[in-house]
C-alpha positions as CSV (number, residue, x, y, z in Angstrom):
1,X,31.3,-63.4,-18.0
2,X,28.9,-60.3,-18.4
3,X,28.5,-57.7,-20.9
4,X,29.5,-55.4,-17.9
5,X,32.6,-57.5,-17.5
6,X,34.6,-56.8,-21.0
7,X,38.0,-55.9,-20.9
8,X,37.4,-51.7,-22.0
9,X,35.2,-52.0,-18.5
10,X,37.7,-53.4,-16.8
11,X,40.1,-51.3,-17.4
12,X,38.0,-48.2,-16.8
13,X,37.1,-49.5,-13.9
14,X,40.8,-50.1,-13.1
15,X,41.8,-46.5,-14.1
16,X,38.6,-44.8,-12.0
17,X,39.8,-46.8,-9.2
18,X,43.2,-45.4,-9.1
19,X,41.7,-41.8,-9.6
20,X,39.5,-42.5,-7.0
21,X,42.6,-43.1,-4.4
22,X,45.4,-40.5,-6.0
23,X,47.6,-43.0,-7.2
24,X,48.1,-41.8,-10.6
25,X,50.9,-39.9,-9.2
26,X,52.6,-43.6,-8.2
27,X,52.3,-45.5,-11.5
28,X,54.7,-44.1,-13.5
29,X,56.2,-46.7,-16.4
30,X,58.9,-48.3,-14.3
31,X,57.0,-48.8,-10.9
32,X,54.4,-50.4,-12.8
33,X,56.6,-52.7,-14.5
34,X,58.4,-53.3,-11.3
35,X,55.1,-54.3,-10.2
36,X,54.3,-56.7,-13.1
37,X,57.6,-58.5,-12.0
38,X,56.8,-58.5,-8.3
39,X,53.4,-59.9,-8.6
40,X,54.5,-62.4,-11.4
41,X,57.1,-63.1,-8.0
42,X,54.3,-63.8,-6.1
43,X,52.3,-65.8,-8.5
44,X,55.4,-68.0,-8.5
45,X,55.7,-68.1,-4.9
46,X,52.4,-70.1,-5.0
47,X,53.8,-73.2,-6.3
48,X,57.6,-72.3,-5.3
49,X,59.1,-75.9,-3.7
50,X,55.8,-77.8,-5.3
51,X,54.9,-79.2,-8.3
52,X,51.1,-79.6,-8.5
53,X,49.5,-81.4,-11.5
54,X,46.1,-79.5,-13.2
55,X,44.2,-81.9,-11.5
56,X,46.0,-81.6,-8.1
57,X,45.4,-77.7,-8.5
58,X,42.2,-78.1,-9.9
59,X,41.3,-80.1,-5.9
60,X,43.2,-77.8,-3.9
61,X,40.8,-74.5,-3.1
62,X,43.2,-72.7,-1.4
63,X,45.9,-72.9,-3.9
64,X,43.6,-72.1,-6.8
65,X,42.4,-69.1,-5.0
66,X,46.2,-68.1,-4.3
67,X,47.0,-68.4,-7.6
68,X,43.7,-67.0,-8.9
69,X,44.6,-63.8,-6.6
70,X,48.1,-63.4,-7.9
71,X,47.0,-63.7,-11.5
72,X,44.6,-60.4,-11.0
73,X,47.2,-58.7,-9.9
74,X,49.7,-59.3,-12.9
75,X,46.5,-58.9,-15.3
76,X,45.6,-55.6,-13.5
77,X,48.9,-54.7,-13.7
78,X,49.9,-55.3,-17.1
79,X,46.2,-53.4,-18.1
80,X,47.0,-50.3,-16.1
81,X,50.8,-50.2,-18.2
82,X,48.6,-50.3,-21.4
83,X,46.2,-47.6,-20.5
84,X,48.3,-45.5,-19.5
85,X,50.5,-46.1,-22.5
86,X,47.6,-45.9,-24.7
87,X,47.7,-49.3,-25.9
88,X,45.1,-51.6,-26.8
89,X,45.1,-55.0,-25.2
90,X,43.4,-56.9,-27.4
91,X,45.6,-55.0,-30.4
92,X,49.1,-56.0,-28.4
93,X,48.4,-59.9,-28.4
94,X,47.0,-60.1,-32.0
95,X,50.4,-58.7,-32.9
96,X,52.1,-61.4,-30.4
97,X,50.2,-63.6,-32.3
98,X,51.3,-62.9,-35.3
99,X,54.8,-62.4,-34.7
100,X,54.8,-66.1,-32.7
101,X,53.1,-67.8,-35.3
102,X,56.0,-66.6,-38.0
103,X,58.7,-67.7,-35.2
104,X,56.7,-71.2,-33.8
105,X,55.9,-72.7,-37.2
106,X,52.9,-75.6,-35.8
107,X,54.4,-77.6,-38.6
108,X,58.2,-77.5,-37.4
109,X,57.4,-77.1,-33.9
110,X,55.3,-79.4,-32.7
111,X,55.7,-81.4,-29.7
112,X,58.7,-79.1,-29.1
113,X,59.7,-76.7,-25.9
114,X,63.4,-75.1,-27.8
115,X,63.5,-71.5,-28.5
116,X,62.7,-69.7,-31.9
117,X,66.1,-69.4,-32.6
118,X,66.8,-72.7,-32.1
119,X,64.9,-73.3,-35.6
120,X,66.4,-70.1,-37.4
């Protein structure tokens, strides 16, 4: 990755490229998070009725590009609801961070899938 390629860039690039096209008009809050859900949909849809191992994904181009393309789009997404909420990325998932460390203790949950509140 590039110094031209850091997250702040991306997301300006993101914004100037809905300027660019009038869409600022389009993303209000809930048809952006409608589209977070729809491409997450889609991302889905690219192993819906398969279960590929890493490795099997890792050999299949096509699928690694289909999911590669669907990823963007939840990323992009998911950036354009933060900028236009004023939120910092980077900010948001140290918080997350924090607040799942404190719920997923390493030490009690290891080797486990249950829920947080399964351990309360």
């Amino acid at each position: 990755m590039s110094d031209g390629d850091s997250l702040a860039n991306i997301m300006q690039r993101l914004d100037s490229f809905v300027e660019q096209r009038d869409w600022n008009q389009f993303h209000s809050i809930k048809n952006i998070v409608a589209s977070v859900g729809i491409e997450a949909a889609e991302l889905t849809e690219t192993v819906q009725w398969t279960n590929p191992s890493v490795e099997d994904a890792k050999a299949d181009q096509e699928l690694i590009q289909n999911i590669s393309h669907e990823t963007a789009d939840v990323m992009m997404y998911c950036l354009r609801l933060c900028s236009i909420l004023n939120l910092d990325p980077i900010q948001i998932m140290n918080d997350k961070f924090a607040i799942n460390r404190m719920k997923y203790p390493a030490d009690v949950v290891r080797g486990s899938s249950a829920k947080y509140t399964e351990y309360e």
